[in-house]
MARBA-3410 file (N, C-alpha, C, O; in Angstrom, 1 decimal):
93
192.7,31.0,155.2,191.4,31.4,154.7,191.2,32.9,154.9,191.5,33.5,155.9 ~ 190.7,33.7,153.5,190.2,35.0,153.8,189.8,35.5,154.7,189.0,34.7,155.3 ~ 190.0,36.8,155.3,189.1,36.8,156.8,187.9,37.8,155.5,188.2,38.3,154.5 ~ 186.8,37.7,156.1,185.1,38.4,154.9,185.1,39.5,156.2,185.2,39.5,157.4 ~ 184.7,40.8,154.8,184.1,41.7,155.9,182.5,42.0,155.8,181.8,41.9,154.7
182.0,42.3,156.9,180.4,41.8,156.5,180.0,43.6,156.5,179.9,44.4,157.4 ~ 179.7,43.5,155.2,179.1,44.9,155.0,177.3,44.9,154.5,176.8,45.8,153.9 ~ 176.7,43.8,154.9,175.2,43.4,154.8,175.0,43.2,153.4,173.8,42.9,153.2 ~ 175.8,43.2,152.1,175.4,42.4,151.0,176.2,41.6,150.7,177.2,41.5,151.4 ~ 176.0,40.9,149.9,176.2,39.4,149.6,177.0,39.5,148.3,176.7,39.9,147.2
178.5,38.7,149.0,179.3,39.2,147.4,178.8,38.6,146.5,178.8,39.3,145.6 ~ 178.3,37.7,146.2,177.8,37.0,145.1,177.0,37.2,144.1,175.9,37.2,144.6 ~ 176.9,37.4,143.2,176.0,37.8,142.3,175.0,37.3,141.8,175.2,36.3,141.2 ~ 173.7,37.8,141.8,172.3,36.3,141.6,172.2,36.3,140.2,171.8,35.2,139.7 ~ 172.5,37.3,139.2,172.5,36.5,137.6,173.6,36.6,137.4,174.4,37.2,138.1
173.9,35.7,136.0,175.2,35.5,135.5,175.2,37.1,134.0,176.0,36.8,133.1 ~ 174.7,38.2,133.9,174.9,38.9,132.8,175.7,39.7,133.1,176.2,39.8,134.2 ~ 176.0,40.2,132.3,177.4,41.4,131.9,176.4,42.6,131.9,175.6,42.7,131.0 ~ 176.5,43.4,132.7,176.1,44.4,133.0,177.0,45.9,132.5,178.2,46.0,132.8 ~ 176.4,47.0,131.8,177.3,47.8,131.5,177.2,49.5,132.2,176.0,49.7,131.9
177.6,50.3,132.7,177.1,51.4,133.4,176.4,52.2,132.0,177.0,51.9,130.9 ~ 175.6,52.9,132.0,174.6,53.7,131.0,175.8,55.2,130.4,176.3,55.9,131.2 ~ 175.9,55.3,129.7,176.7,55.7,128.9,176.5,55.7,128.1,176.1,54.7,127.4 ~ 176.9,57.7,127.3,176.3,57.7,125.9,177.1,57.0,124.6,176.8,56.8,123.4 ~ 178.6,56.6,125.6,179.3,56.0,124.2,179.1,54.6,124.0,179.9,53.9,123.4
177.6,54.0,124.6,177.5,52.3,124.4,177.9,52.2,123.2,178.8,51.5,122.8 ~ 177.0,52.9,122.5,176.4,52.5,120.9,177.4,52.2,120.2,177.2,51.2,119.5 ~ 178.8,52.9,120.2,180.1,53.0,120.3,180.6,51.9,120.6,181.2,51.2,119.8 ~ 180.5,51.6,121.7,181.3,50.2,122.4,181.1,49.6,121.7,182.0,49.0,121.2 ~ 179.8,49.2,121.2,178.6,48.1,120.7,179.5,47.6,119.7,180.0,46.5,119.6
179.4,49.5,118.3,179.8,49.1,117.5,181.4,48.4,117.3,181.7,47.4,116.7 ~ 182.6,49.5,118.1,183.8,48.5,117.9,183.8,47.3,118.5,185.0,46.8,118.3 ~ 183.3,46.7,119.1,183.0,45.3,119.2,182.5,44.0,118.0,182.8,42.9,117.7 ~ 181.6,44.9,117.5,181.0,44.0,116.4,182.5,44.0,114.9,182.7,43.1,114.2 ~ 183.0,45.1,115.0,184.1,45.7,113.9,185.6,44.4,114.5,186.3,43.7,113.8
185.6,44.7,115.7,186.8,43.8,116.1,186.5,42.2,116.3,187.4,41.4,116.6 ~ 185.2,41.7,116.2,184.7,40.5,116.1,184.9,40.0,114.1,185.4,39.0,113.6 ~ 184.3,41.4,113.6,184.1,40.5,112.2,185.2,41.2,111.3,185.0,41.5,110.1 ~ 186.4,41.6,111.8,187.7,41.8,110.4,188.4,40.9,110.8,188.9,40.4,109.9 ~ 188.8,40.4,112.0,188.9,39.2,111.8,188.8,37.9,111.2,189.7,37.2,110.7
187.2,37.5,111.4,186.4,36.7,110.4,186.7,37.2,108.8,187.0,36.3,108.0 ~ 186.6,38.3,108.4,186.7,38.8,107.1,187.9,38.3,106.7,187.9,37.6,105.7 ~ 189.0,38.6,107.4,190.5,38.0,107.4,190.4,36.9,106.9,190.6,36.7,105.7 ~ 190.3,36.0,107.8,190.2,34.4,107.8,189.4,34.0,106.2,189.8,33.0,105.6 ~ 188.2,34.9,105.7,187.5,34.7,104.7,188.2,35.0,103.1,188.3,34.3,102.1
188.6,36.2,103.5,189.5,36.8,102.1,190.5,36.0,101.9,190.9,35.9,100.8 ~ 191.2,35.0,103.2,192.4,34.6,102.4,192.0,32.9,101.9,192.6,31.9,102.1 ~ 191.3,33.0,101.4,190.2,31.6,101.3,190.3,32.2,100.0,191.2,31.8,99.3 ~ 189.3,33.3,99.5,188.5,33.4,98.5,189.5,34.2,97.3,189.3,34.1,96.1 ~ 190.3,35.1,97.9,191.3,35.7,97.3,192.7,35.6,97.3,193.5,36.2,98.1
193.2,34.6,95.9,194.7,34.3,96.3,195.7,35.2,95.5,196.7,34.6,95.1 ~ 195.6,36.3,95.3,196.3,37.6,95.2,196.9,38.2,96.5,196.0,38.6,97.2 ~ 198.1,38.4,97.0,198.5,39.0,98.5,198.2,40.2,98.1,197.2,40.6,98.9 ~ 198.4,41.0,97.5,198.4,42.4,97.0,196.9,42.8,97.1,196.7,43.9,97.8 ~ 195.4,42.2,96.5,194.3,42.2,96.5,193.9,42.1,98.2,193.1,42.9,98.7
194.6,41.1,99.0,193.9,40.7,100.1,194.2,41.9,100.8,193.4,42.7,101.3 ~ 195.4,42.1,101.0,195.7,43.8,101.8,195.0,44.6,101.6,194.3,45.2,102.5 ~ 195.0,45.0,100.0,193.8,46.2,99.7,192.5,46.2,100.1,191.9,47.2,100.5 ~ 192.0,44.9,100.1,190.4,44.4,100.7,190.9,44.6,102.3,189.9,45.2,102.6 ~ 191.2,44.6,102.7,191.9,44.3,104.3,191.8,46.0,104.8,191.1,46.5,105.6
192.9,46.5,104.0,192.9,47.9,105.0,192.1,48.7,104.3,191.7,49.5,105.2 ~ 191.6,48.9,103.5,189.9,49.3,103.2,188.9,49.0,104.2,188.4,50.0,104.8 ~ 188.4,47.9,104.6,187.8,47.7,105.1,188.2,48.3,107.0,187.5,48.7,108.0 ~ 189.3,48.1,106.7,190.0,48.6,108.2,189.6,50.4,108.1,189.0,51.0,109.0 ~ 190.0,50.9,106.8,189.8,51.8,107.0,188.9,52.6,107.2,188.9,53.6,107.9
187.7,52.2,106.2,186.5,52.1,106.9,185.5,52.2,107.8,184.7,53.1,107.9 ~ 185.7,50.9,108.7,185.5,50.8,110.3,186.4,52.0,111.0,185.9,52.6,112.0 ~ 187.5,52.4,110.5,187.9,53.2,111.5,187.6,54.6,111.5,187.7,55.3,112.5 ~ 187.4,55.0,110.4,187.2,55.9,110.1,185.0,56.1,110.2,184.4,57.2,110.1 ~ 184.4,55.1,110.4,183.0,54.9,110.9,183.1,55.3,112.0,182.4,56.3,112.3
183.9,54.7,113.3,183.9,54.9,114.6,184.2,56.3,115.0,183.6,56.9,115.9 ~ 185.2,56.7,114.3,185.5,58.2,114.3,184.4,58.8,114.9,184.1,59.3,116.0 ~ 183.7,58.7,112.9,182.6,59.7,113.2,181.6,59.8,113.7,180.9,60.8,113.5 ~ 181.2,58.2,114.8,180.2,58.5,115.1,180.7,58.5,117.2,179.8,58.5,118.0 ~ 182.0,58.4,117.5,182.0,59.1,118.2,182.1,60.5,118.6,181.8,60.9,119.7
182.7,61.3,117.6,182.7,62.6,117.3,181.3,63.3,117.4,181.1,64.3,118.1 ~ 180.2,62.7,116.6,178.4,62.6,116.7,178.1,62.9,118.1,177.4,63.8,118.6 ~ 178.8,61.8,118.6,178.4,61.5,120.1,179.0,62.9,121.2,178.3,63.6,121.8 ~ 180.1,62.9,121.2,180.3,63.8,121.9,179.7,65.6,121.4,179.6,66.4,122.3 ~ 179.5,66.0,120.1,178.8,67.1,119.3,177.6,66.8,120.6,177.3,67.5,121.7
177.0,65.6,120.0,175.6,65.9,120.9,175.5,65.7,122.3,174.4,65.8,122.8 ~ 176.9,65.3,123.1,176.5,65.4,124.8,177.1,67.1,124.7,177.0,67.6,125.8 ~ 177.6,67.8,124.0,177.9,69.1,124.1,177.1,69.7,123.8,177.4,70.9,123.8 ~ 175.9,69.5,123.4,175.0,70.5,123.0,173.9,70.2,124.1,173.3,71.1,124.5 ~ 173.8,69.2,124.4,173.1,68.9,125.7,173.0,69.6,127.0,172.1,70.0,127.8
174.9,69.6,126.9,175.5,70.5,128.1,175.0,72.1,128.3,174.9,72.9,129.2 ~ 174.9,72.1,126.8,175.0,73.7,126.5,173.7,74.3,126.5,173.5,75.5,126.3 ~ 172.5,73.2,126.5,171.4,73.6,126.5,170.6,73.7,128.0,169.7,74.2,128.6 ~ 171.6,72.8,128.1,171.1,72.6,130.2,171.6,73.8,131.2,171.2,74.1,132.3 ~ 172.8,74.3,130.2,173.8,75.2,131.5,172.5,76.6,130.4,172.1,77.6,131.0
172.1,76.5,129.4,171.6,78.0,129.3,170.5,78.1,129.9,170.3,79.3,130.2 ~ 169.6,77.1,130.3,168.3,77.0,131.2,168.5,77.2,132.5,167.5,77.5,133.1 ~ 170.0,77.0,133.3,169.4,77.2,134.6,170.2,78.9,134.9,170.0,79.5,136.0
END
């Protein structure tokens, strides 16, 4: 048996949610999550609806390219504007 070290909280956790630390690249996270959930599904869809191999690639890395080239720029956004933040904060004090 484990020996527990008692540091007065309680390992256990009282809700069950996924908790994330606050961070300006959520929106980010958010989004490649929702991108790596649904080109997948897209996948699974185009090879249904489209029986050209040559068509399905082109629909495929478009779409890929797309999303990747979305996340880019809106992490690129993101960091622009925690640098202007920085740069507004360090000229105030």
């Amino acid at each position: 048996m484990p020996k527990q070290i008692e540091t007065g909280r309680s390992i256990t956790r009282k809700g069950r949610s996924i908790t994330v630390a606050p961070s300006p690249f959520n929106k980010v996270k958010f989004e490649l999550g929702v991108v790596l959930v649904l080109l997948p599904l897209i996948w699974l869809v185009v090879g249904r609806l489209i029986a050209d191999s040559l068509v399905q690639f082109a629909v495929l890395f478009g779409l890929g390219s797309v999303a990747a080239v979305w996340l880019v720029l809106r992490t690129r956004a993101t960091l622009r504007k925690l640098e202007a933040e920085q740069d507004s904060g360090a000229q105030q004090k």
